[in-house]
C-alpha positions in Angstrom: 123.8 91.6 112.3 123.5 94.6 114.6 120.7 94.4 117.2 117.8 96.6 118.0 119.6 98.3 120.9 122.9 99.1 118.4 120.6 100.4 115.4 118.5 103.0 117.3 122.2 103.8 119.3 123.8 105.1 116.2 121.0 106.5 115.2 121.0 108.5 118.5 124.6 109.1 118.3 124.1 110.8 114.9 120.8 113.1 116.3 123.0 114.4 119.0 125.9 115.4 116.8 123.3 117.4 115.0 121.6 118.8 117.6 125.3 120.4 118.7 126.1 121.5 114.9 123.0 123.1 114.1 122.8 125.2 117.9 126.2 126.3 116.8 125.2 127.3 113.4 122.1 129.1 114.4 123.9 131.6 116.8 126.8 131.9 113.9 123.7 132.7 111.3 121.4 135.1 113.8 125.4 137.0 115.0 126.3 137.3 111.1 122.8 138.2 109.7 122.5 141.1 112.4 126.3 142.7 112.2 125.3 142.0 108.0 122.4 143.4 107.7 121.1 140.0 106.3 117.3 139.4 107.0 117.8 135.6 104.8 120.6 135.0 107.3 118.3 135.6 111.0 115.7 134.0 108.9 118.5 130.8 108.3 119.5 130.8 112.1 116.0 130.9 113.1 114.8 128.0 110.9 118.3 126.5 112.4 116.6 126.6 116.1 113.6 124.9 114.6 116.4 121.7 113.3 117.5 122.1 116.9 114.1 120.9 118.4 113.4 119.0 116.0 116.5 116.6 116.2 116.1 116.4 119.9 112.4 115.5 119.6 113.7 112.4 117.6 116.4 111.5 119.7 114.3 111.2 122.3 111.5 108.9 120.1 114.5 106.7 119.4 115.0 106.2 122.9 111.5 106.0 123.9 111.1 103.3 120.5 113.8 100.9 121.7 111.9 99.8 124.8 110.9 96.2 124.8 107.7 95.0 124.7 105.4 95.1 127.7 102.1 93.8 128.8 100.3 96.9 127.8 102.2 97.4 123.9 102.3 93.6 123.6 104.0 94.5 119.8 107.0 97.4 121.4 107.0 100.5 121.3 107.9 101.2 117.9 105.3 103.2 116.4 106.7 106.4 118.5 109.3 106.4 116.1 106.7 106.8 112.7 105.2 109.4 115.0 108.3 111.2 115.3 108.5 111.5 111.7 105.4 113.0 111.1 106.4 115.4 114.0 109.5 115.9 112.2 108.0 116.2 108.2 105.2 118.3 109.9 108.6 121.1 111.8 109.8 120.7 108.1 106.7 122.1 106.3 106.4 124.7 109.0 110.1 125.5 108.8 109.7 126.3 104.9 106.6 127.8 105.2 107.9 130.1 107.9 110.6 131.5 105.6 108.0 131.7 102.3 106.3 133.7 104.5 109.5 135.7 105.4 110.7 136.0 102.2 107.0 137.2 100.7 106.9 139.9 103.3 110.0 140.9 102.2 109.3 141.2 99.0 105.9 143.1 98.4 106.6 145.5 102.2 110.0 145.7 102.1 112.0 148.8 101.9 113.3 149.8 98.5 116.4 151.4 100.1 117.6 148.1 102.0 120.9 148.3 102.5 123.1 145.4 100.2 123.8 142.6 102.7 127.8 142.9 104.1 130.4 140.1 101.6 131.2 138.5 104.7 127.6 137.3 105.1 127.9 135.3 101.4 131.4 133.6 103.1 129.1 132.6 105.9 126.5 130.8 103.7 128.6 128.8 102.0 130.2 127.9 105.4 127.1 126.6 106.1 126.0 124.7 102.8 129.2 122.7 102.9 128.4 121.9 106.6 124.8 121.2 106.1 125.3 118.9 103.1 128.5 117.3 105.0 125.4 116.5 107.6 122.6 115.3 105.2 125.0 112.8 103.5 126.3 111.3 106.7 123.0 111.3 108.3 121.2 109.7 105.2 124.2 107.0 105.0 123.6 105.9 108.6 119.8 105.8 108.2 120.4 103.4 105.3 121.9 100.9 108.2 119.4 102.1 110.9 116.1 102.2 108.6 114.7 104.7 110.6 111.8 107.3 109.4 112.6 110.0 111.9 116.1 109.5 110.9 115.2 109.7 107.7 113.0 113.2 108.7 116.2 114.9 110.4 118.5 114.3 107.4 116.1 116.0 105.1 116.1 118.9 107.5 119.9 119.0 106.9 118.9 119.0 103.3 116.1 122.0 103.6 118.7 123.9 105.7 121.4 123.7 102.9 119.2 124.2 100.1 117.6 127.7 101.8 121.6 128.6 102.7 122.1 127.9 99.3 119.5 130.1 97.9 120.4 133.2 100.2 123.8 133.0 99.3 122.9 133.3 95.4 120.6 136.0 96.2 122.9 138.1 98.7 125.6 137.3 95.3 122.8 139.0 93.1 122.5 141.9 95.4 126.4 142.2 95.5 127.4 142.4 92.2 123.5 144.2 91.3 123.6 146.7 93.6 120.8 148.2 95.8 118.2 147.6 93.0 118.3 143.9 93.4 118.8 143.7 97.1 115.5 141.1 97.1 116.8 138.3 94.9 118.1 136.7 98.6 114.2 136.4 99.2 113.2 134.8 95.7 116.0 132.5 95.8 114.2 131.5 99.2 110.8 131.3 98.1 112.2 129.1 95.6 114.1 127.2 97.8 110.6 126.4 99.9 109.2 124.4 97.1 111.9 121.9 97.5 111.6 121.7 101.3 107.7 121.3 100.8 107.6 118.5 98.4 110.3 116.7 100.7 108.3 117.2 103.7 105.0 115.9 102.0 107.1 112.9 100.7 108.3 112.5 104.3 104.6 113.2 105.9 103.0 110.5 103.6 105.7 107.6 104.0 105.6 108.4 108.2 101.4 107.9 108.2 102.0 104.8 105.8 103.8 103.1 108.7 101.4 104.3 111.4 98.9 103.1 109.0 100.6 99.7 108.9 101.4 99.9 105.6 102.2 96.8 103.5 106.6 97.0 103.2 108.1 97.2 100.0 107.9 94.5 97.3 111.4 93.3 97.5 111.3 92.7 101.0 107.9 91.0 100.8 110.0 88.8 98.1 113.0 88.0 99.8 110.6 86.6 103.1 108.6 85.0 101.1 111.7 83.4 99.4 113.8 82.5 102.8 110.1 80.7 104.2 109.4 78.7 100.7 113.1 77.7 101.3 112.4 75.4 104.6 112.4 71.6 104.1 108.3 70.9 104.4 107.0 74.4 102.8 105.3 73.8 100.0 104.3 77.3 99.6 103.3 80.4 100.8 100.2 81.6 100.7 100.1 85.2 102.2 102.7 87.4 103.6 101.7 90.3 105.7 104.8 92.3 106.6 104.6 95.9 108.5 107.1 98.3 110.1 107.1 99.2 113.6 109.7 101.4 114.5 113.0 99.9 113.3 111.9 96.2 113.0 109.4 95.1 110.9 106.6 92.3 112.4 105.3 89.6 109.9 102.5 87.4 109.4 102.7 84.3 107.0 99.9 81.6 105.7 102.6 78.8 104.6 101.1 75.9 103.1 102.5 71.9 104.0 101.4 68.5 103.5 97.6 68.4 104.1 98.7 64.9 105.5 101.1 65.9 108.3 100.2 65.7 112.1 100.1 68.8 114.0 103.1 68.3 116.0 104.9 68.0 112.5 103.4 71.4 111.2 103.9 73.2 114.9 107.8 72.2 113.7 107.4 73.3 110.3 106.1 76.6 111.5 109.4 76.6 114.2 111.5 76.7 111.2 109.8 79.5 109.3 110.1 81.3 111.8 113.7 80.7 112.9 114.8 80.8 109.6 112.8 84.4 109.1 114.3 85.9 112.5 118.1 85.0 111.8 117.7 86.0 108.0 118.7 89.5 108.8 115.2 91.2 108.1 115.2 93.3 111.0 112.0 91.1 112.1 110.9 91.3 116.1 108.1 88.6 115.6 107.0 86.6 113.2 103.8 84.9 113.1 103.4 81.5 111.0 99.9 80.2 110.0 100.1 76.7 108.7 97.6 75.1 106.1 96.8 72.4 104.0 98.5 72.2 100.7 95.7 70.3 99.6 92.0 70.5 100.7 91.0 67.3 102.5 88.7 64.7 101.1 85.6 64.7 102.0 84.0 61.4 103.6 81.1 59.4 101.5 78.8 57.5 103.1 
């Protein structure tokens, strides 16, 4: 079971390599778009720049997240981490909006004689898609193991990035084989392209404020706790289970129900167990907080 410390390092490991890729690809974009004559291209490498400070804005969260607990953030610092992925849905509706805005000037101020984008610019593009996918998919399959939000975030921007590559390479395509009269398509394949990256961002906004909001996990996880406690010789039950995320671990909170006749040194032991069993069950749990009760309600005393 991989600790705390060897989660947020590969997901740090896997920020860097994309903060390295993406500087690279925005200077190859900005270079190609200019000697091209490709505005969708400069408006790619810029949006590239964006992804540049955006992964390094996480990678530092992830750093800052890791720290232990402290008398002043008795729970960790974890919730830097949820923040960085509103930070980072919040670049990603800005980077989309900033090319619909692009592409929209484009199309109602731009010239009518624009010259057709240069071939080589197309070759570029799907350079880029390949690389950008290649990026998303790897980053996506490591958040899986890390179960990070801004993780989560950064892939998607590897996602928006290849999707609005995409859609200038079809339009500078159009343009090629349509001539001058369709030299715009680039932009409306971009405009198009920002309603994907807008309804991922908004998906990625509202699941990051869920977990600042200490939002109840999902069901299966809630199951499988509840399961692993109810599983501990002198459980009878459970009677709530409270889990939230904060940063890459999750904290719970459980009522477990025992023998209403048991002393409390027994149920302090009972609770012991819970817990023990809850923090090696491979939950990514930092604490765990066991409330016992009475499986029964005592009787009450006649006179």
């Amino acid at each position: 079971m991989s600790t705390l410390a060897e989660r947020a390092a590969k997901g740090r490991a896997i920020l860097l390599a994309g903060v390295f890729i993406n500087l690279l690809l925005a200077v190859v974009k900005m270079t190609a778009g200019w000697l091209g004559q490709s505005d969708a291209l400069i408006a790619d490498g810029l949006e590239s720049t964006l992804d540049v400070l955006s992964s390094a804005l996480i990678w530092l969260a992830l750093k800052y997240a890791e720290r232990p607990p402290d008398s002043e953030h008795p729970y960790g610092h974890g919730k830097m981490e949820s923040l960085a992925g509103v930070a980072g849905a919040l670049l990603l509706l800005s980077a989309g909006a900033m090319v619909a805005l692009n592409s929209l000037r484009e199309i109602v101020y731009g010239a009518p004689d624009r010259p057709v984008p240069a071939i080589f610019t197309l070759g570029i593009l799907i350079f880029v898609v390949i690389v950008k996918e290649v990026l998303f998919r790897v980053s996506n399959a490591r958040n899986r193991k890390v179960e990070s939000r801004a993780l989560e975030s950064d892939a998607w921007h590897h996602r928006s990035d290849a999707l609005t590559s995409l859609a200038a390479a079809i339009g500078i395509l159009i343009a090629l084989i349509g001539g001058p009269r369709f030299v715009s398509a680039d932009d409306w394949a971009a405009l198009f392209s920002c309603g994907i990256i807008a309804l991922n961002g908004l998906r990625m906004l509202r699941g990051s404020l869920g977990e600042l909001l200490d939002e109840q996990a999902p069901h299966e996880t809630i199951q499988k706790i509840i399961s692993c406690a109810q599983a501990v010789p002198g459980v009878k039950n459970v009677e709530k289970c409270r889990v939230r995320k904060s940063g890459l671990t999750l904290l719970a909170d459980l009522h477990v129900r025992v023998r209403g006749d048991v002393t409390v040194s027994a149920g302090h032991h009972i609770s012991h167990l819970v817990k023990d069993a809850l923090m090696e069950g491979g939950y990514h749990l930092s604490d765990v907080t066991v409330h016992i009760e009475p499986a029964e309600e005592p009787a009450l005393a006649t006179a």
